[in-house]
C-alpha positions, 0 to 999 in steps of 0.5 A: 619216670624222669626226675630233673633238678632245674634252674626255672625263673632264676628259681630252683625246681624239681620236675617230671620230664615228659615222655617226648622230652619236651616239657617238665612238669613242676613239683610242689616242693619248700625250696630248702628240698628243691635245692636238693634235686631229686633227693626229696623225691626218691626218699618220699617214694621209698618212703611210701609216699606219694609225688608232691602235688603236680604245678605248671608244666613249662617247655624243657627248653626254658629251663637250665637243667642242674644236676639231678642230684646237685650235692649227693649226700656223701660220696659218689661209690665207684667201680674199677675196671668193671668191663673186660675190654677196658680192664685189660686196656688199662692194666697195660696202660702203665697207669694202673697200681691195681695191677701190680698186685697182680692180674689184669682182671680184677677177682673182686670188685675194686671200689673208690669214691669221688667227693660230692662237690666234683658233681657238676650238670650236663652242659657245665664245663670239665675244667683243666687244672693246668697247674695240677695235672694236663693228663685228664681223660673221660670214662662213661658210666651208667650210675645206679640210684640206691632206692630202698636202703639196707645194709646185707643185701643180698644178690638175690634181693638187690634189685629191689634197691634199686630206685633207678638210673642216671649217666656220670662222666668219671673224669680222670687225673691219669698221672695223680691216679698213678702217683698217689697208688690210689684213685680217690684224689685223681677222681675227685677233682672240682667239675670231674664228675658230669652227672646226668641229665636227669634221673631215670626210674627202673620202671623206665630204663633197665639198667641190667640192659642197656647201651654205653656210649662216649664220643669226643667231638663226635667220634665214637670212642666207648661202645659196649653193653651193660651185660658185660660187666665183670661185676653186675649191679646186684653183686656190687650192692652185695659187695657194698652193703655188706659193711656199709649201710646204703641210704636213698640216693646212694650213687654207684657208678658201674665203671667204664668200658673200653675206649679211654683216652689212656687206652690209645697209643699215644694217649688221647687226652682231653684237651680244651675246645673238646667236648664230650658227649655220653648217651646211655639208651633209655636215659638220655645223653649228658654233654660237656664241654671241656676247657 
């Protein structure tokens, strides 16, 4: 199943993507829900409940997708240096004031957030905050959708969480992530969090299994697979579950693999006229250009 959040005849909607990705297929929903995206769903079929009844079924390109889930609900979880590669590439980056804590690999999982109104859809624009910051850079990642919520999750059982998958685009102010000795501010930028296209549920895409990938302009830049996580999915529902109750439609973005801007020599920044494109193999690819 693939739930989007689109913009149809001016109107908001949430819809079922078809298979071939061709046509989505209305839901029946009260507008205050449809404005907020795919939530509505994902917490009636936590919920036991069955999908809204089924309207029209319109071409996918007569619609203007929106984020799936246009405002989360509260902040969007996310983890640092969850690849090998990329935990060594940003420790040696100057950057990183995790590291001057001590070791290139993190022991236990490094958990921030990013502020709900960063969120914006496929095709919106990374905005460039001249004024603020110029050292902005892109970082792939496979988001995870908390389905049934709980709080002491265990590993063993954490699967069984998971409602399903999305891509997010953490966009990075390198330098305020640097300064402030932390990262929530430098994430949390308005437009730094490109999300989507659409939501993927886990009977459709194994989140556990599947492949990341970051161009720039059409070069390739970030390439790996989600079995190389220092910490999978199940350990950082553990982790975060532990003190902190999950609710339908929790967002864990799973961190980045090798292949940043910052990881290059010099660094490779984000400039205007770029644009970046994240594909993740059984969701679909998000693209934004940068200005």
């Amino acid at each position: 199943m693939r739930l989007a959040a689109f913009v149809y005849q001016q109107q908001p909607q949430v819809g079922l993507v078809s298979d071939d990705l061709q046509s989505v297929t209305l839901l029946d929903l009260p507008v205050a829900e449809r404005v907020l995206g795919a939530l509505p769903i994902v917490e009636r079929l936590c919920g036991g409940a069955g999908l809204p009844s089924l309207l029209q079924t319109v071409p996918l390109k007569d619609v203007r997708l929106t984020a799936p889930l246009p405002r989360p609900r509260r902040n969007i979880f996310c983890v640092g240096k969850n690849y090998y590669a990329h935990a060594k590439e940003f420790a040696s980056s100057g950057f990183d004031s995790s590291a001057k804590a001590g070791g290139d690999v993190p022991s236990v999982p490094i958990i921030f957030s990013k502020v709900p109104e960063s969120v914006i859809a496929t095709g919106d624009t990374i905005e460039i905050p001249h004024a603020v910051s110029t050292a902005i850079d892109y970082e792939a990642e496979l988001g995870v959708i908390i389905g049934r919520g709980g709080k002491g999750i265990s590993k063993a059982d954490a699967m069984g969480h998971v409602w399903g998958y999305t891509i997010i685009n953490d966009v990075t102010s390198r330098d305020w992530q640097n300064r402030h000795l932390q990262w929530h501010m430098g994430k949390s930028f308005d437009t730094f969090c490109p999300m989507g296209p659409w939501l993927v549920s886990a009977d459709t895409c194994d989140g556990t299994h599947t492949h990341v990938r970051c161009y720039v302009n059409g070069e390739e830049r970030q390439n790996a697979s989600t079995t190389d996580l220092i910490f999978d999915i199940p350990t950082l529902i553990e982790t975060l579950s532990a003190g902190i109750t999950l609710y339908p439609g929790d967002v864990i973005a799973t961190g980045t693999p090798v292949g940043v801007g910052i990881g290059f020599k010099p660094p490779r920044y984000l400039k205007a006229g770029d644009v970046v494109r994240v594909e993740i193999d059984g969701i679909g690819a998000l693209e934004n250009p940068v200005r």
